[in-house]
C-alpha positions as CSV (number, residue, x, y, z in Angstrom):
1,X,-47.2,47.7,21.2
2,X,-48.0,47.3,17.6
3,X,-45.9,45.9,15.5
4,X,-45.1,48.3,13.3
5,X,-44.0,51.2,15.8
6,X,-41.5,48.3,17.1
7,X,-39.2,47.8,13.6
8,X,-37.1,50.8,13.3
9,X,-35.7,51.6,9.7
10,X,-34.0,54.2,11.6
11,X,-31.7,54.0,14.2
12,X,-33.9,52.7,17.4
13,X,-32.8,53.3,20.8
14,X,-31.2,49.9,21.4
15,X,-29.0,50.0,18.6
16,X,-27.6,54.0,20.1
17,X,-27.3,52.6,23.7
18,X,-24.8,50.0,22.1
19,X,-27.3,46.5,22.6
20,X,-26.6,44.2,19.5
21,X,-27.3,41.0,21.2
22,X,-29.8,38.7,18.5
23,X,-32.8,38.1,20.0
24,X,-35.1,35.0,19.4
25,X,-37.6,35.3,16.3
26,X,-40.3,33.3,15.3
27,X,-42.1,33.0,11.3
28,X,-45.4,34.8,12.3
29,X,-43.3,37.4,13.9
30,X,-41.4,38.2,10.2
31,X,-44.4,37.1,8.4
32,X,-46.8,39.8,10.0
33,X,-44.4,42.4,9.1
34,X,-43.5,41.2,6.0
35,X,-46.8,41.0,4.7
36,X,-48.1,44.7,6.1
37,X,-45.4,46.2,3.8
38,X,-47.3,44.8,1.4
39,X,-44.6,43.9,-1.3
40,X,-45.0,42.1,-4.4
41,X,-43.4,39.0,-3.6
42,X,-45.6,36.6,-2.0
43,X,-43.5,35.7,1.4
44,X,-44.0,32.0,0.5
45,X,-39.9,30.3,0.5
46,X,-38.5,30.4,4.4
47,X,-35.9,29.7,5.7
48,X,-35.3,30.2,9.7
49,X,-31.9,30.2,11.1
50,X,-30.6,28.8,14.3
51,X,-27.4,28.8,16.1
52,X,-25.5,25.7,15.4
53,X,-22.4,23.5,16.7
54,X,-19.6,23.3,14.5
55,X,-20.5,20.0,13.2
56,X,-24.2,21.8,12.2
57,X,-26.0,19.7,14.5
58,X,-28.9,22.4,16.8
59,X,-29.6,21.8,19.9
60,X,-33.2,20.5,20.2
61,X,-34.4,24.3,21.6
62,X,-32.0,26.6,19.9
63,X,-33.3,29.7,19.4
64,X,-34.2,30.9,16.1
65,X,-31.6,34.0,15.3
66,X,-32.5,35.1,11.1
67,X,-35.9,34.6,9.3
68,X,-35.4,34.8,5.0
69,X,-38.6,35.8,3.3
70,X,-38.5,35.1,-0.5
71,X,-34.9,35.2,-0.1
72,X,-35.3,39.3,-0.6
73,X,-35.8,40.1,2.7
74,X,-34.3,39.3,6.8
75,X,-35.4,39.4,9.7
76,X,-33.7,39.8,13.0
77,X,-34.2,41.0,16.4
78,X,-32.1,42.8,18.5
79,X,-32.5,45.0,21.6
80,X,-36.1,43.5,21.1
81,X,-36.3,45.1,18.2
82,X,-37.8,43.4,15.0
83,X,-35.4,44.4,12.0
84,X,-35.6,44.3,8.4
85,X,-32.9,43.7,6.1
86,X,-33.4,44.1,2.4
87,X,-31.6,41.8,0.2
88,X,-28.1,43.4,-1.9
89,X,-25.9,41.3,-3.7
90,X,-27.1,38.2,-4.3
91,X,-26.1,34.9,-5.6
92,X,-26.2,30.9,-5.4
93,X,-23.7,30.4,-2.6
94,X,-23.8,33.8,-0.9
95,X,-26.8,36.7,0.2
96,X,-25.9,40.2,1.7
97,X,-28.5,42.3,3.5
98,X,-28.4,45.7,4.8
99,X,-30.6,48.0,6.8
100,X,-28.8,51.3,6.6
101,X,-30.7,53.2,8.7
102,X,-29.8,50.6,11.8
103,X,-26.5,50.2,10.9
104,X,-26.4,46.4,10.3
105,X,-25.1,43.6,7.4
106,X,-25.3,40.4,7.5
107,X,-23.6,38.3,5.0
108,X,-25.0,34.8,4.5
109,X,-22.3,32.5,2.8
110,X,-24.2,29.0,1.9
111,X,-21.4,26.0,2.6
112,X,-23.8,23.1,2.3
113,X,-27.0,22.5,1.1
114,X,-28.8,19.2,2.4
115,X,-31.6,17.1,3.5
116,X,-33.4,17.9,0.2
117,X,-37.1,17.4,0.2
118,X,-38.7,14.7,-2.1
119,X,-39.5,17.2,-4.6
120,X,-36.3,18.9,-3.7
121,X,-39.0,22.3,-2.6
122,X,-37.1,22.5,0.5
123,X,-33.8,21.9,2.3
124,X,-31.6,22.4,5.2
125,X,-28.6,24.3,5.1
126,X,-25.2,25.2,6.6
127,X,-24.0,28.9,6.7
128,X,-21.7,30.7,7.9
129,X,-22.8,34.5,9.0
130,X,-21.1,37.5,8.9
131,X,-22.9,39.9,10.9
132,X,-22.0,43.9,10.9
133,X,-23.4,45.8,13.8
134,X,-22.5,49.5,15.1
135,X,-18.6,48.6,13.9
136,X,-19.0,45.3,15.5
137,X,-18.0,42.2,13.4
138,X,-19.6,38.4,14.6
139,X,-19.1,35.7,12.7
140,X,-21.8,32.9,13.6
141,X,-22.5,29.5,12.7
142,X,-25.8,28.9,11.6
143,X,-27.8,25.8,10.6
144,X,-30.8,26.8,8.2
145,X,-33.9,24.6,8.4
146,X,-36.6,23.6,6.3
147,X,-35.6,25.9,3.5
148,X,-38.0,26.7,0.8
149,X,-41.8,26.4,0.0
């Protein structure tokens, strides 16, 4: 199935049989989408999200849950469905996303930033995520890796 017919801006079938579970997500997955839409932004900062333990620590094969493009844009899967969230409010400690069509928000509120890179281009950081699905409220914890360029 090609990519495209797979990312519902609408409401997919999943999302109306009541499945909200994340699914895994990897970069080229986003990345492919993100660049067919062809937007200006370049898709070059990353950031993938993982679940975490309360301490922040991720298990060495925890599945990757939220993939930010150019901080404008999310990815997510669920239902096997890729999703696209397009960036709302956003500031230094906090980003909101929304796909109307599907239904779905997910607030990202930045606790920690850490790990920085040598040229400080990249780091790791700890969120806490407030994810809106078909009137369904999750709060994860999440442990963002390799943030940046």
């Amino acid at each position: 199935m090609a990519l495209g017919s797979i990312l519902a801006l609408n409401l997919p079938a999943a999302w109306a049989a009541g499945d909200s579970r994340l699914g895994q997500i990897g970069y080229r997955e986003a990345l492919s989408w993100f660049h067919s839409q062809q937007y200006d932004s370049r898709g070059s900062w990353l950031c993938g999200y993982s679940l975490a333990r309360e301490d922040y620590s991720v298990p060495a094969k925890a599945p990757r849950l939220l993939v930010e493009v150019d901080e404008r844009y999310l990815y997510l899967k669920s239902g096997g469905q890729l999703l696209e969230l397009t960036g709302g409010a956003q500031g230094p400690e906090r980003s909101e996303y929304q796909n109307a069509g599907a239904h779905i928000r997910v607030t990202l509120n930045i606790l920690k930033r850490n790990n920085f890179s040598e040229y400080q281009e990249s780091h790791d950081r700890q969120v806490l995520a407030k994810i809106e699905m078909n009137d369904q409220v999750e709060t994860l914890t999440l442990k963002g890796q390799s943030c940046g360029t």
